[in-house]
N, C-alpha and C positions, 0 to 999 in steps of 0.2 A: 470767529472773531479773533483778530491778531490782538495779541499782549501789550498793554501802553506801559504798562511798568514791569520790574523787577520783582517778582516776589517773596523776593528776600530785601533787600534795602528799598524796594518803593522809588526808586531810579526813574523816571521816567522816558530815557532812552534806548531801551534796549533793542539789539538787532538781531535780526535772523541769520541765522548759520547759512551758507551756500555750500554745496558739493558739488564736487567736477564727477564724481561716480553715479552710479545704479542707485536707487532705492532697496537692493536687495538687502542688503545687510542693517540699513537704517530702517527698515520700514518705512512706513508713509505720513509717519509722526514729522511734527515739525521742529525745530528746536532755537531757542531764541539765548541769548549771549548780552549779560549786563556788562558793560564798559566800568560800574563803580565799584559793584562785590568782586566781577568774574565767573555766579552763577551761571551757570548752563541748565536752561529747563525748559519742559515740554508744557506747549499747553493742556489745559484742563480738560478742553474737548474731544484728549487722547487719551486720559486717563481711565483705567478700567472702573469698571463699576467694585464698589464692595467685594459682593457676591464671587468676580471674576479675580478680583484680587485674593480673597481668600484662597478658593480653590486652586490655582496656579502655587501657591506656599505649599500647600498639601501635598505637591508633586514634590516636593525637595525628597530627600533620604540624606537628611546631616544627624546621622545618631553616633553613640557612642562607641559603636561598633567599627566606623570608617577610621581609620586609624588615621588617614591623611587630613582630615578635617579634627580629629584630638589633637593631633603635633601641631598645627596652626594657633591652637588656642591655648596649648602648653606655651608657644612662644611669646605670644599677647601678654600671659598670666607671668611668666618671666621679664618681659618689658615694663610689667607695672607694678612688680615686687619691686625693680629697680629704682624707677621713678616716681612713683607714690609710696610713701615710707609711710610708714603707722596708719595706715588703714584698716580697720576691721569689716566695715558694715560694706555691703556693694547691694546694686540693686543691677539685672543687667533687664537693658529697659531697651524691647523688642526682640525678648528671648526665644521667638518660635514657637514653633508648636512642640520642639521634640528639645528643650533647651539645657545642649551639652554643656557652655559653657559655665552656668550654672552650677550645674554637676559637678563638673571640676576644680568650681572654685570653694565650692563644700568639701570638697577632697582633698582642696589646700586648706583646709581649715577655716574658709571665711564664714561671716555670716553674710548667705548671699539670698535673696530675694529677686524676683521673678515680675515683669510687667509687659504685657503683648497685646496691641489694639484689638486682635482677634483672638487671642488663644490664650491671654493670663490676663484678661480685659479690666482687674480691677485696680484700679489706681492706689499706689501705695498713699498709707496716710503718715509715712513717718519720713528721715529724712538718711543720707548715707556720707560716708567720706568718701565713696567713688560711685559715678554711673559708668556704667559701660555699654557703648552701643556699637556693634558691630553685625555691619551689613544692614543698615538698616536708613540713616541720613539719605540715602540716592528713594526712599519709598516716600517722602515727607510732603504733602499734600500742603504744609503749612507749616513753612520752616520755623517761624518766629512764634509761632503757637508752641510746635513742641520746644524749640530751647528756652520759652521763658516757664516749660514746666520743669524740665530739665535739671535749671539753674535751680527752682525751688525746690528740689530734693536734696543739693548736694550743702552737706555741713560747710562750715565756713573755714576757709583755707581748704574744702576738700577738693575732687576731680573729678575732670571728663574724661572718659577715655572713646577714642571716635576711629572705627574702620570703617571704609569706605574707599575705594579706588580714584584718586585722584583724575583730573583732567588734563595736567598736565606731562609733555606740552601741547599745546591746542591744534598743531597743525595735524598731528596724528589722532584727531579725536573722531574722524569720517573712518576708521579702519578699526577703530578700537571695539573690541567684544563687549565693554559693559554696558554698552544701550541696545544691546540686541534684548535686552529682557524688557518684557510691556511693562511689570513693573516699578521700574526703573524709572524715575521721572524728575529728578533733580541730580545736580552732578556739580563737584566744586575742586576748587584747584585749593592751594596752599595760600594765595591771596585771598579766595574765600575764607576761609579758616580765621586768616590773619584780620580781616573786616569782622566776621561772627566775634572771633577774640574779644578786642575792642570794644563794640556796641552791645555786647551781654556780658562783660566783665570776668574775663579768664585773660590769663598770661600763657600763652603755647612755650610748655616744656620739653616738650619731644615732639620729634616728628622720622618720621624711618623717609616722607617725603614721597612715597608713594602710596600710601593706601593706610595710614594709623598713624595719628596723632592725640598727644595727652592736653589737655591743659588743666590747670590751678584756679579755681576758682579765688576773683579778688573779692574785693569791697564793696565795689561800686560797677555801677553801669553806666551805659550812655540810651538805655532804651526812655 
């Protein structure tokens, strides 16, 4: 069944992606493009199962041990000392199975807490001055599901913090390595961001513009 909406904004025009290439490197997934957000996402009848989705994370090896994956999240942890000031409490929401950053940020002294659909499955019941989700927005089965849980953890004036590999620009996105992962089933540009902004009540404070951006939780929403 082709997608009559967006699944993110409920759009009801969105169009299919066309490539002048192979299938090899896209696989045989489809991928469809909202004209109002700018999401990019696969349909549902490509998505793994549970079951396959768990064990493909399994395979990862992001421990504390890799040193190049620690300096990645030292530099995150430095982007958000910067631009989230007086922050204590952090929850990092889709920490992994093996969840460095975490670690790290108990190392910086925070009080950080832990939330994983598969691997720290229990939903926290309290609330934080920062979420941090990294590497995880491109897995979201149901975008407006998880940001309006999202929204309801974070303290009021606190933050998002969101990695994730931007899509932009689009004309390079049939060559791009982040959808070679099955995984992978949503994808957003910086006018996404800016639309999510908007309609779940955040102001974008930073953004490095390709792959992590902050925002400030406001007052108000448009949901």
């Amino acid at each position: 069944m082709i997608p009559t909406k967006c699944i993110l904004c409920d759009n009801s025009s969105v169009l299919p992606l066309t490539f002048t290439k192979t299938y090899k490197k896209l696989g045989k997934r489809s991928y469809f493009r909202c004209p109002e957000c700018d999401l990019i996402f696969v349909p549902e009848r490509f998505h793994l199962s549970p079951d396959d989705e768990e064990a493909r994370y399994l395979l990862h090896h992001n421990t504390i041990s890799n040193q190049g994956y620690v300096q990645m999240f030292r530099e995150i942890i430095s982007l958000v000392r910067q631009h989230c000031p007086g922050i204590t409490s952090i929850l990092d929401y889709g920490c992994g199975n093996e969840p460095v950053l975490a670690e790290l940020l108990k190392r910086e002294e925070y009080d950080c807490d832990r939330y994983d659909l598969y691997f720290h499955p229990e939903f926290p019941d309290g609330s934080y001055d920062l979420v941090i989700s990294t590497e995880v927005f491109e897995h979201f089965r149901d975008i407006r599901y998880e940001m309006n849980r999202i929204r309801s953890l974070i303290n009021p004036g606190g933050f998002l913090a969101v990695m994730t590999s931007f899509h932009d620009p689009i004309d390079l996105f049939e060559d791009w390595w982040y959808h070679s992962d099955p995984t992978h089933i949503c994808f957003f540009s910086l006018r996404t961001f800016d639309w999510i902004s908007k309609q779940f009540g955040f102001e974008v404070i930073y953004t490095n513009r390709k792959n992590f951006i902050i925002f400030k939780k406001c007052n108000t929403t448009n949901i």
